[in-house]
N, C-alpha and C positions, 0 to 999 in steps of 0.2 A: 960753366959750373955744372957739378953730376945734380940730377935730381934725388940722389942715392943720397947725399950730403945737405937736403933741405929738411928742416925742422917741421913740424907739426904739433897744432895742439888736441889735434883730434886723431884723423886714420894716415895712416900711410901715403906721404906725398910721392914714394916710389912712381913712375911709369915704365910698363912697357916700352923695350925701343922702339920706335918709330917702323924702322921695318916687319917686327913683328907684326904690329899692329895692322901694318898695311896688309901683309900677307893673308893674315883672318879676312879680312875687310876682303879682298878679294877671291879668297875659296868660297866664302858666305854667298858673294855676289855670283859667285859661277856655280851654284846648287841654286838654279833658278824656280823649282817648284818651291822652295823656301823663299825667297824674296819676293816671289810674286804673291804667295799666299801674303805675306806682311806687307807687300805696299798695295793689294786690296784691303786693307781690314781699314776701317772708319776710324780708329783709336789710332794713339800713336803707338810703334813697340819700338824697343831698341834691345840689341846683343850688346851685354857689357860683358868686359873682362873683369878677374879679380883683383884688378887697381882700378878698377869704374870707369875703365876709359869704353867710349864708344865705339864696338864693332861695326855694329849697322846699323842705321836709323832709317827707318821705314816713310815713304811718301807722306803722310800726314804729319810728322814730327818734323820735316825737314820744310814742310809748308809751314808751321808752327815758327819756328826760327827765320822763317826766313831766306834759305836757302834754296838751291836748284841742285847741285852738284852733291851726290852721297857724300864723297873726300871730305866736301868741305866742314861734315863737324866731325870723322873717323878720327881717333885719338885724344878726344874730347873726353870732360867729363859729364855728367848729366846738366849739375848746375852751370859750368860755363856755356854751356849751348846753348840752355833755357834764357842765359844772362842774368843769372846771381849776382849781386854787385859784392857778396862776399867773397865768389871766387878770385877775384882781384885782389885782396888785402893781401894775402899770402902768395909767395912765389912759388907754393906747392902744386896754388887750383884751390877747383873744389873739393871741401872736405878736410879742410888742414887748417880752419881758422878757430879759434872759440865759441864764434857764433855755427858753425855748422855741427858741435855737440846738440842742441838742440832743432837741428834740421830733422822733420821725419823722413823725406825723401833718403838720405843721410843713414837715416837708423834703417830703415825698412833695405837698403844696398846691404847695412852690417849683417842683419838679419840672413837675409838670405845666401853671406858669403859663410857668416857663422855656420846657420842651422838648417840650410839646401832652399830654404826659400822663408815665404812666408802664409805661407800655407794658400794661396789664392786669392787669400782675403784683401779685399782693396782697404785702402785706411787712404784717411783725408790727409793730405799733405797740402802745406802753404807754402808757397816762395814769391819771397821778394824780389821784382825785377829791378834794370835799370831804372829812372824815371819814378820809381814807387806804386809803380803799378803790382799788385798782389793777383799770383794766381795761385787757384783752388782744383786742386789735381786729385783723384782717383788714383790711385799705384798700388799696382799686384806687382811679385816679384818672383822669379819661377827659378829655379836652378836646373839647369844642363851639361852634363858632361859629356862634351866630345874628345876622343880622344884619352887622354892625361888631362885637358885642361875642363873645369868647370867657367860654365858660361852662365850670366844670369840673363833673362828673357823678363822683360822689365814693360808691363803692358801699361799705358799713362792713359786715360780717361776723361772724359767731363772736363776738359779743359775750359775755365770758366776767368776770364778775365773780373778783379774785380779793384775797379780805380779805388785807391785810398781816400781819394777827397767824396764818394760815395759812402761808403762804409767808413765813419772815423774811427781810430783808433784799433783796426780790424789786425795791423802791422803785430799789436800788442797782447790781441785777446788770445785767453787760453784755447787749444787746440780742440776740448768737447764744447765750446761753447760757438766755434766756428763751424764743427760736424752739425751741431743742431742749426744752426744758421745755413748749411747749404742742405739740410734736410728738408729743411722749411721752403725753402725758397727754389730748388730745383727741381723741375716739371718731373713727373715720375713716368719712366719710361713701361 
């Protein structure tokens, strides 16, 4: 089945072919003053494309998931790497279900394919994992144009695990009332 013929009730379930994507993923990886500045930095970063799929995901985000092997999430979207349990319902991915209208991770990708970024400014974003475990993410979204193609540089932050059976009802609460909840409660650097 084409990806080109899958439905969505949000963004675009289109992907890059597979070899495209590879090929980024490997020029990225052989401009090695760029990945080495990105797999020093403490935060996670990721190179998306403008169907969201993962170019390159940086040592700290691939620690984050779980992985060893860069490949292993390149052609990815943000939320299936993270492990969305909404990227699952649809056979688009992430970002093609009803519930990822209101993902900010989600808006802040539209954001910055729309309008070249989103200006630097981090915004709280929520996602729900597998298991119900809630994380509380920091995400700046930067546009770059290499080439013809624009690329967004996607910096993730404060990665802040926060179990649901701690926090009840956190799955539900409105999005400024969680900003002041991690205002409150995260160490200020």
């Amino acid at each position: 089945m084409s990806l080109a013929l899958l439905t969505s009730e949000f963004l675009p379930a289109e992907r890059k072919d597979p070899s495209v994507v590879n090929d980024w993923h490997s020029a990225l990886v052989a401009w090695s003053p760029l990945t080495n500045l990105m797999d020093a930095a403490a935060g996670m970063i990721l190179l998306l494309n403008e169907q969201r799929q993962i170019l390159f995901a940086n040592a700290a985000f691939r620690r984050e998931v779980g992985v060893e092997l860069p490949r292993a999430v390149i052609g990815l979207r943000t939320g299936e790497a993270l492990g969305c349990p909404h990227s699952e319902i649809s056979p688009g991915g992430c970002g093609t279900t009803r519930h990822c209208r209101s993902c900010l991770l989600a808006r802040a990708i539209v954001d910055a394919i729309q309008w070249g970024d989103t200006g630097g400014a981090p915004r709280a974003v929520r996602l729900q994992r597998f298991g119900g475990a809630v994380l509380a993410l920091d995400v700046a979204m930067f546009s770059v144009v290499v080439g013809t193609e624009r690329l967004l540089l996607c910096r993730i932050g404060d990665l802040a695990p926060l179990p649901t059976h701690q926090v009840p009802g956190l799955e539900h609460c409105p999005m400024h009332l969680l900003e002041l909840y991690l205002a409150l409660t995260t160490p200020h650097r």
